[in-house]
VMD Tcl script that draws the C-alpha trace (Angstrom):
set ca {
  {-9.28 21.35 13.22}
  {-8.30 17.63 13.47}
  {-6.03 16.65 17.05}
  {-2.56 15.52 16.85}
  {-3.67 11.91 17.45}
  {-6.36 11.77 14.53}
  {-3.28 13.25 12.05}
  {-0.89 10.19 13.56}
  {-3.61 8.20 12.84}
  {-4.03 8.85 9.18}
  {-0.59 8.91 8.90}
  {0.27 5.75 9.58}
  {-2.74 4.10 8.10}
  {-2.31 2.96 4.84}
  {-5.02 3.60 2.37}
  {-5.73 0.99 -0.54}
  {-3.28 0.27 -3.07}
  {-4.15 2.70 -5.65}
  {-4.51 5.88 -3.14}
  {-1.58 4.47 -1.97}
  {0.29 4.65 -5.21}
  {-1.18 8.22 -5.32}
  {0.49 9.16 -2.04}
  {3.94 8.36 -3.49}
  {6.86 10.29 -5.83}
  {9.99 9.81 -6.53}
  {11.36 12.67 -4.30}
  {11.51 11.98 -0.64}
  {9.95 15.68 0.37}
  {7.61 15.62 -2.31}
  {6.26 11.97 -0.88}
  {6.58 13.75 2.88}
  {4.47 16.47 2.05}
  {1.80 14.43 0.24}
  {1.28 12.21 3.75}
  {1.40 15.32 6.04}
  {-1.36 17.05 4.05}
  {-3.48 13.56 3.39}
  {-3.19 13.40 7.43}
  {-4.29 17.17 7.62}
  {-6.70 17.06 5.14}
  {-8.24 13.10 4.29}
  {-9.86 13.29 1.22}
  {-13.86 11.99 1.34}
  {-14.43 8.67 1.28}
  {-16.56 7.87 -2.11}
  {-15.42 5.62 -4.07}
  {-16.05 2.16 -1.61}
  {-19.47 2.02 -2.69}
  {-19.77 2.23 -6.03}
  {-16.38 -0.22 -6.88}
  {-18.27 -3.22 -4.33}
  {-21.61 -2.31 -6.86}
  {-19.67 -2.76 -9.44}
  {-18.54 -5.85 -8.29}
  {-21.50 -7.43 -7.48}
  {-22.73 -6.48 -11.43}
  {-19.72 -8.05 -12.93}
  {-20.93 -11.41 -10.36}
  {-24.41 -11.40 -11.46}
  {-25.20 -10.71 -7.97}
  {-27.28 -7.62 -8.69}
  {-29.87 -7.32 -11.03}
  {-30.31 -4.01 -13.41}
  {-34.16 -3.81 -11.48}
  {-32.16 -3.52 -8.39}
  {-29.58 -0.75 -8.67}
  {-31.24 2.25 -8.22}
  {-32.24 1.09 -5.04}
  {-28.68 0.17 -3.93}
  {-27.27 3.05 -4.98}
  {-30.08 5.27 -3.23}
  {-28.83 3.60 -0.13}
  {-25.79 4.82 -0.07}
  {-26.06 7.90 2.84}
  {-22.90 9.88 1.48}
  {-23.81 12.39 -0.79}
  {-20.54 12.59 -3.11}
  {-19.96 8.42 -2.93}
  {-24.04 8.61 -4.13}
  {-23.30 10.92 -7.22}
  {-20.37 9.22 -7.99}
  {-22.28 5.54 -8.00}
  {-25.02 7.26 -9.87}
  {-22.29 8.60 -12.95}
  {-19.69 5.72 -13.08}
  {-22.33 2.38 -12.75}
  {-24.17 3.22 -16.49}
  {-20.88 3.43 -17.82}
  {-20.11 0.05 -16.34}
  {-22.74 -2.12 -17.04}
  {-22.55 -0.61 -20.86}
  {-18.54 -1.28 -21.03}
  {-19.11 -4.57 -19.13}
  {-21.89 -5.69 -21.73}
  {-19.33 -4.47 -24.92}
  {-16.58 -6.87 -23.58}
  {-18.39 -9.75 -23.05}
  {-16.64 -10.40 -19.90}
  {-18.08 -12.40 -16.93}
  {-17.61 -12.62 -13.33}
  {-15.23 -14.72 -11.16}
  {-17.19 -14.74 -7.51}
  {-15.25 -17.54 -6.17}
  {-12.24 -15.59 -6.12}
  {-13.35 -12.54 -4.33}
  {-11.26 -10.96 -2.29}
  {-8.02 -13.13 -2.88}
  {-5.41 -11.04 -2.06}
  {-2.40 -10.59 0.20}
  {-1.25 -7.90 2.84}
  {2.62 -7.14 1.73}
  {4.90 -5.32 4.75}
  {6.40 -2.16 2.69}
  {8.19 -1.05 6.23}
  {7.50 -0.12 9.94}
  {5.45 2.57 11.47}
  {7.16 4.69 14.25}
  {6.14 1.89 17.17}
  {7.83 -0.72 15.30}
  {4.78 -2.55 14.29}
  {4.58 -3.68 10.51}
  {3.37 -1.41 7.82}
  {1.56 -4.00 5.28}
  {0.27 -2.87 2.17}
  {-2.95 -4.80 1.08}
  {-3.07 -6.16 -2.79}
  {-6.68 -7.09 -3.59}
  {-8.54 -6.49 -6.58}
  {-12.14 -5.72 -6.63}
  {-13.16 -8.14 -8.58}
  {-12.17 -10.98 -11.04}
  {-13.67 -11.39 -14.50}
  {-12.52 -13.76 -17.40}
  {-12.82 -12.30 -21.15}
  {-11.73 -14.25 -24.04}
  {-10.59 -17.15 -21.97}
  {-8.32 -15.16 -19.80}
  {-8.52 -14.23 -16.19}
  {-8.28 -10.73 -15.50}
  {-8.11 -9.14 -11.45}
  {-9.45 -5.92 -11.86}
  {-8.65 -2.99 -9.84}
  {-10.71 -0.16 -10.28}
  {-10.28 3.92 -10.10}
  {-13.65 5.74 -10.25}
  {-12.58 9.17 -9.89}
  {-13.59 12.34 -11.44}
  {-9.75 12.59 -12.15}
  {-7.31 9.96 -13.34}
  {-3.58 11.35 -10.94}
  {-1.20 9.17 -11.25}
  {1.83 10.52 -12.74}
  {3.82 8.12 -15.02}
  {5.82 7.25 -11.96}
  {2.95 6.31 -10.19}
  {1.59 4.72 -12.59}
  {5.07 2.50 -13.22}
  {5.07 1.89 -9.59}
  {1.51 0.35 -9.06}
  {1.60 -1.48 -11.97}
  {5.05 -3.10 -10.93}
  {3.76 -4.09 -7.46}
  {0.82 -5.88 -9.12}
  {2.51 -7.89 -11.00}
  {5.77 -8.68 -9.17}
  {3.93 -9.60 -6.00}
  {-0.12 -10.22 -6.81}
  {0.53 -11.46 -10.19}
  {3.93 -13.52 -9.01}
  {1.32 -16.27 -7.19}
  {1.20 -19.23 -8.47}
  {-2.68 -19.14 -8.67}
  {-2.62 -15.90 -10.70}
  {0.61 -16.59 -12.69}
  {-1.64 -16.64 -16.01}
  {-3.84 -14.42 -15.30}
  {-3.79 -10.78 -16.37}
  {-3.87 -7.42 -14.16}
  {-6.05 -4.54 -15.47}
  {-6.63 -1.21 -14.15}
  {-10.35 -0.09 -15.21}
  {-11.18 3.71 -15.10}
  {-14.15 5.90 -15.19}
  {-12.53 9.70 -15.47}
  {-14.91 12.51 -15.70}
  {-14.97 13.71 -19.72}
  {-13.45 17.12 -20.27}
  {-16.22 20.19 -20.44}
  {-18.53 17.38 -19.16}
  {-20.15 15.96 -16.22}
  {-20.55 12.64 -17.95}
  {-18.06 9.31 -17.10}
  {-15.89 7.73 -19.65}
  {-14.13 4.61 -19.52}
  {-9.74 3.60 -20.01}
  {-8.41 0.53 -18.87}
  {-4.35 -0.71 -18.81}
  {-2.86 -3.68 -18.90}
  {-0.04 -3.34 -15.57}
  {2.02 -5.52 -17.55}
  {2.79 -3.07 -20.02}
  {3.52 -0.26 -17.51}
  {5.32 -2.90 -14.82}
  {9.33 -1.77 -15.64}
  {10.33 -1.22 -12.08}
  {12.14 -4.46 -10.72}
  {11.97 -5.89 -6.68}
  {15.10 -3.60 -5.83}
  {13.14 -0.35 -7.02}
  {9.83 -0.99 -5.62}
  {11.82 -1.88 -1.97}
  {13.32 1.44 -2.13}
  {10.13 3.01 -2.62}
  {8.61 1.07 0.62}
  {11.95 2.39 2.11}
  {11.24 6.27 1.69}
  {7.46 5.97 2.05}
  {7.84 4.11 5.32}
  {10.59 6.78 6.30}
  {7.92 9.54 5.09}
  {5.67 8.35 7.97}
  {7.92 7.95 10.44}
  {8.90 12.01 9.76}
  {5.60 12.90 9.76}
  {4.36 11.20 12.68}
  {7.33 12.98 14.52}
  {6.13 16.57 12.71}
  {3.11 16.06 14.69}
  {4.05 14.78 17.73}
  {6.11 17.75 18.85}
  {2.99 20.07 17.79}
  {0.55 21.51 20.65}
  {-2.94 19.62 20.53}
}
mol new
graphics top color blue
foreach p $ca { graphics top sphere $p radius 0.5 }
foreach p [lrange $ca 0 end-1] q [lrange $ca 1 end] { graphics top cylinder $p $q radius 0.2 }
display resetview
């Protein structure tokens, strides 16, 4: 049973941009209950791993000889398997695009305040791709899922997508540059990965006024569930 302070906790910490996007729906109570059971219940921690791997392919900063090792050096069981399913399926997609790595832009990015948490202090949402490649002549910040499951509802899906581009893509260093969201879903009947990527500029349709008034209810979604737990017995 987790205390009332490690549920605040996760409560008010916000998870990266994608999980974040997962976290969210158009209904106030649906987003509510999504936080309180995140809080309750925080889903394992696997994916870190293998998307910083995969970055440090797409750099040339890790040779083929090499992975195995890395990846049996990963102590986490589940973020082991999932290196061990989704990294074949990104070197060969990585090799069939011809794309190459961008290291000296690693970790650009930018924290963006979507509200306040119940103490007042600033709730800032962090934009950073995991990693930069160029293909045919055109930058492209990658941010990547590597879960079993693809989630995001359309909504979801329209929201992320809008954020990238009207506030990472809206830089004037990254104003040419493309936004792609690379996946590695689990095939149906099948253990093995497969690979889907989108462009966020075709699924970017919400404009600055919708995406505050999402950072308005899932900031308010905190704030109610931080007071749901703070009236409970530890």
């Amino acid at each position: 049973m987790r205390t009332k302070k490690a549920k605040i906790r996760s409560a008010q910490r916000l998870p990266s941009l994608l999980n974040w996007a997962l976290n969210n729906y158009r209904r106030f109570d649906d987003t509510v209950r999504k936080v309180r059971h995140i809080a309750e219940f925080p889903p394992p921690a696997t994916a870190g791993p293998t998307n910083e791997l995969c970055a440090k392919i797409a750099y040339g900063k890790l040779s083929p000889s090499k992975v195995a090792e890395e990846v049996a050096a990963i102590r986490v069981e589940g973020a082991r398997q999932t290196a061990q399913d989704v990294i074949p399926v990104f070197y060969r997609e990585f090799r069939r695009m011809r794309a190459s790595g961008v290291p000296e832009l690693h970790g650009s990015g930018l924290p963006v305040p979507i509200g306040r948490r119940s103490d007042g202090g600033l709730l800032l949402m962090p934009i950073t791709p995991n990693y930069f490649v160029e293909r045919d002549g055109r930058l492209i910040a990658v941010f990547q899922i590597s879960w079993t499951s693809v989630l995001l509802k359309p909504f979801q899906t329209d929201l992320l997508s809008s954020i990238i581009q009207l506030e990472f893509l809206s830089q004037a260093q990254f104003a040419n540059a493309d936004a792609e969201v690379w996946c590695f879903p689990r095939m149906k009947r099948s253990l093995a990965r497969d690979f889907s990527y989108w462009n966020v500029r075709d699924y970017a349709t919400m404009s600055r006024d919708d995406i505050q008034r999402q950072f308005r209810l899932y900031s308010e979604a905190v704030r109610n569930v931080v007071s749901y737990f703070e009236v409970q017995a530890d």
